[in-house]
N, C-alpha and C positions, 0 to 999 in steps of 0.2 A: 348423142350420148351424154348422160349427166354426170356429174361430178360429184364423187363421192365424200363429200366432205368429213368424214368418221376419219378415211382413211390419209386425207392430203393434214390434219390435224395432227394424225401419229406418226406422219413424215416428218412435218417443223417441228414438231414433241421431239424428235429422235436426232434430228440438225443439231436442235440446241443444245442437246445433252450431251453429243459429241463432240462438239468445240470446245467447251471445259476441259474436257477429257484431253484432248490433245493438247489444247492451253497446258495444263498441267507436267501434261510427259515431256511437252519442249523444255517445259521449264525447267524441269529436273534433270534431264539432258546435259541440257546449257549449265546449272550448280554442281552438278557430277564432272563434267568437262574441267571447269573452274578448281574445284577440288583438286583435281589429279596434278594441275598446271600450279596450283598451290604448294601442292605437295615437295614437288619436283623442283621449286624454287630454293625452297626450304631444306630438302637436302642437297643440295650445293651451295646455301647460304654457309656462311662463314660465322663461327660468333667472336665478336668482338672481348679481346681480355679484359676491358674493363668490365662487361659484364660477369667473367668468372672470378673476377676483384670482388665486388662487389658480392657472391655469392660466397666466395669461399671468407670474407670478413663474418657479414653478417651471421653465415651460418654458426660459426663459431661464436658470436656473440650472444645469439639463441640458448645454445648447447652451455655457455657458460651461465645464462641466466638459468638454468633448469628444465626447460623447454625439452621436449621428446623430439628425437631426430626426425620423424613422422612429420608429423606437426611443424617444425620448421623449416620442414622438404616444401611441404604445402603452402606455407607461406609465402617462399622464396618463388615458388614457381608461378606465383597469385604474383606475385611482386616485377620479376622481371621481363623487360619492354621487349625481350629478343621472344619470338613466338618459337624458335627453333628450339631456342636451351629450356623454353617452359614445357616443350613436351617432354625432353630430354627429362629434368628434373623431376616431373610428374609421376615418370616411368620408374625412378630411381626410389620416390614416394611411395609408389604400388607396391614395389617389392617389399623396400622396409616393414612397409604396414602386413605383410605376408607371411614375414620373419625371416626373410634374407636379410641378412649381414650388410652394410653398406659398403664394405670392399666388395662381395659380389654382386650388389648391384651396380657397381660402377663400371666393373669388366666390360659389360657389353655393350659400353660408352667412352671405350679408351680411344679412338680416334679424337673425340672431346677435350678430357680431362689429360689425356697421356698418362706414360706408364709411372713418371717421378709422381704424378699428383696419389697413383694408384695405390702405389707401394708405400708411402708413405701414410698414407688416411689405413692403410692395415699395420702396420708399425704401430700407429696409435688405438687405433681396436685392440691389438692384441693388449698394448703396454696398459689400458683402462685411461691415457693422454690426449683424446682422440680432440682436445678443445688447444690443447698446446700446438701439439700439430698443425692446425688450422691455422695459428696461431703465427707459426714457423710456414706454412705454405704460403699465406697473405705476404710477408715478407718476401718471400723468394721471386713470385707472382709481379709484385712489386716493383722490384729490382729488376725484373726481366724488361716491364712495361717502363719503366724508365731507361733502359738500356734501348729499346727499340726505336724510344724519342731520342735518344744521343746519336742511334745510330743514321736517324734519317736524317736530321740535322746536319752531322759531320761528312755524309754521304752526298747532300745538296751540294758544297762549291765544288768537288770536282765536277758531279753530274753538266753545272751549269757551263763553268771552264771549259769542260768539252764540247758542249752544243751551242756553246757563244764559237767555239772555232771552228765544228763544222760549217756555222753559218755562214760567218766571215769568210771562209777558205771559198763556200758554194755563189756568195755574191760576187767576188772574187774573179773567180773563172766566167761565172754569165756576164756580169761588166764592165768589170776593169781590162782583163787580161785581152778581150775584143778590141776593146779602143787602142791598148799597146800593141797588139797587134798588126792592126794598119796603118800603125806610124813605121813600125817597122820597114813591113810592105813598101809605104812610100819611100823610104831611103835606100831600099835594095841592102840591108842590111844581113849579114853573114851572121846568124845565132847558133850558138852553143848546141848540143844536144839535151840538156838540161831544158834549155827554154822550148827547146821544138818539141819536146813532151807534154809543156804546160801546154803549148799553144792546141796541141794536138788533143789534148784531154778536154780542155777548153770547146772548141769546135765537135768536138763527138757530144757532149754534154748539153749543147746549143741545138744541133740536129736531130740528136736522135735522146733529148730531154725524156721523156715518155718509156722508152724502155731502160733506161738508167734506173727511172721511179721503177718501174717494175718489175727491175732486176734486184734492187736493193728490197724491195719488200717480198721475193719471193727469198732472201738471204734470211732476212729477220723470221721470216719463218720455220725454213730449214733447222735457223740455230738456236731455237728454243726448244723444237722437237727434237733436237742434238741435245739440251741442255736440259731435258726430261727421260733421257737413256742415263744410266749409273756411268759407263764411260766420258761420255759428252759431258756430265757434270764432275765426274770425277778431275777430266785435264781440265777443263774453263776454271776450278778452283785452283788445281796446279799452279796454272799462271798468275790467277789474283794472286796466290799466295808469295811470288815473285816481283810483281808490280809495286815499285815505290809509293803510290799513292792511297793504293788498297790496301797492302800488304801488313802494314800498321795497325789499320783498324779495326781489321780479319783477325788480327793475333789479338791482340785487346779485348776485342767480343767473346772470342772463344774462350780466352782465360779466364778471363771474367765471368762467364757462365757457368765454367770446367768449378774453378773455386766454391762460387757460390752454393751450385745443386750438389756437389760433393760436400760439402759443409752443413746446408738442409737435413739432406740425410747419415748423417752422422748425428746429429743432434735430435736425431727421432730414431737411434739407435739400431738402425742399419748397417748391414756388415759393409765391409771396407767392398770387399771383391761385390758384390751385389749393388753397392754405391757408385763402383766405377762402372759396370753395365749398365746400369739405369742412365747415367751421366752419358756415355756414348751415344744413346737414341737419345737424347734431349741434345745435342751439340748438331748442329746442321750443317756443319764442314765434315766432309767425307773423311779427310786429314786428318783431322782430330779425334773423329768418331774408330777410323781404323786404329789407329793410336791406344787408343784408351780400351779397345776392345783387346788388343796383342796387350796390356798392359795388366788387364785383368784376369787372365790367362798366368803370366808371371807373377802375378803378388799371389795368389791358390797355390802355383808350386814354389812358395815360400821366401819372395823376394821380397826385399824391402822395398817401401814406395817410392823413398826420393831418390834409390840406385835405379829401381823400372824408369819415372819420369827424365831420367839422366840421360837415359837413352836416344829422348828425342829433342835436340837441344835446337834444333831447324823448329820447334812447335812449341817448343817450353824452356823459354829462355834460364839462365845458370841461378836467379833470382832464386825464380820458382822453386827450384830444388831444393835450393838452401834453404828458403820459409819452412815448406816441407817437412825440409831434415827437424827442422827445430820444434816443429811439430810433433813430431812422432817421439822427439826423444822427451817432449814433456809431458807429454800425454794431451796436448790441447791443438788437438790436429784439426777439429771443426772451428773454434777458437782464428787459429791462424791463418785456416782458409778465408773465414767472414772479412776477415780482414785485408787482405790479398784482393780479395773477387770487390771489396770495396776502393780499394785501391784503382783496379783496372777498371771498374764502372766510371770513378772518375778520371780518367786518365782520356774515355772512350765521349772526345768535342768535338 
């Protein structure tokens, strides 16, 4: 039988053109896969505030040069190293260039920017200030990322204090309290109930080490997923807010932010009651945030602010009030707050 050589010709002809072909689709595959797995990163990536430092400066420095808000959307998003906020910006870009409004282009990115950055960058649309604003948001922005460093800072020696005496208490029981132990032992000594609990805790901690470990880390788990329910975070602040060591710096934070974002928008001419609910979802103590929400409720049906504030004297020490009070009777209530929420930033080592 002979071989048809026409035909075994247009078989490797047809070999070879198919393994490109596949080459190809694996490859796209494999870039489509990557893609998605990019994607997916990028939205649970976080962006860093110094990155919206940095945009909400410059942008304003654009906008005061003469620069088209267009145009230095494009810039900013050509410029900055976070690939998640340069799509964001991109998108905010598209719009503007579309002839959406930059307040509603930012709407559909307030997870991002939040609602104080929101409501204020429309303050200054409407007012034709929208570079002063930016102006006043870089400051407040500021103030926050400075306050974040005081807070980690002032937060480190307890942290440390307490997991320097976890440790000690855990070496403790593995090898000291053994060795006292069997001196014990050897002198047929009568111990307290006090001690025959260390000794006791000691010896369960030596034996059964292992599930300890994996009782305490099925613990830590529970109580995050406890402290990711509105209850569970509601009492765990409860008590910080009782805790001698916490309880200080919690208050300090909160006032200091409460001051600050109240004062921002007052000076970008924001109503009082609309300033105190904006300020409530910027405040991340549930305490303070319910506070100020019952608080804005009462100033609409016609209360005064440092009589409302007076109310909660457990959240807003008798100071506060009186600043306040002098505030309002001068008419320099944004004035008085900058100065207060300045106060408590430095207060907050």
């Amino acid at each position: 039988m002979g071989i048809n050589l026409s035909q075994l010709a247009e078989k490797n002809q047809a070999k070879t053109e198919t393994k490109p072909q596949k080459f190809v689709q694996a490859t796209e595959k494999k870039t489509n896969f990557l893609a998605k797995i990019n994607d997916l990163l990028l939205k649970f990536s976080r962006i860093p505030l110094s990155e919206k430092l940095f945009f909400i400066q410059y942008l304003g420095i654009m906008l005061k040069a003469g620069i088209s808000l267009s145009i230095a959307l494009k810039t900013l998003a050509k410029q900055t190293t976070n690939k998640k906020f340069a799509r964001i910006i991109t998108d905010i870009s598209n719009n503007v260039e579309r002839g959406v409004s930059f307040t509603e282009s930012l709407k559909p990115h307030e997870e991002t920017f939040g609602q104080l950055f929101i409501s204020m960058v429309e303050s200054g649309e409407i007012s034709g200030k929208l570079e002063e604003v930016l102006a006043q948001l870089y400051i407040q922005f500021k103030k926050q990322h400075e306050l974040i460093s005081k807070v980690k800072g002032a937060l480190t020696y307890p942290v440390v204090i307490i997991a320097a005496m976890i440790g000690i208490g855990t070496f403790m029981m593995i090898v000291v309290v053994p060795q006292i132990t069997a001196m014990f032992k050897e002198f047929n000594a009568e111990l307290p109930l006090a001690t025959k609990v260390l000794i006791a805790t000691s010896d369960a901690l030596i034996k059964h080490g292992v599930l300890v470990l994996l009782g305490l880390i099925l613990f830590i788990i529970l109580f995050i997923k406890l402290l990711k329910t509105y209850r569970g975070k509601y009492y765990w602040q409860k008590l910080l807010l009782k805790l001698p060591i916490f309880s200080p710096i919690i208050k300090k934070i909160n006032l200091a932010r409460f001051a600050r974002t109240i004062s921002s928008l007052l000076k970008t001419d924001i109503m009082i009651i609309k300033s105190f609910q904006i300020t409530a979802n910027v405040l991340g103590n549930l305490h303070y945030r319910q506070a100020l929400e019952e608080m804005a409720v009462k100033i609409k049906k016609g209360g005064k602010i440092n009589e409302v504030v007076a109310n909660y004297p457990e959240l807003f020490p008798p100071v506060v009030t009186q600043i306040i009070s002098v505030g309002e009777e001068t008419g320099e209530l944004d004035y008085i707050l900058s100065e207060l929420a300045q106060f408590y930033e430095g207060e907050v080592d």
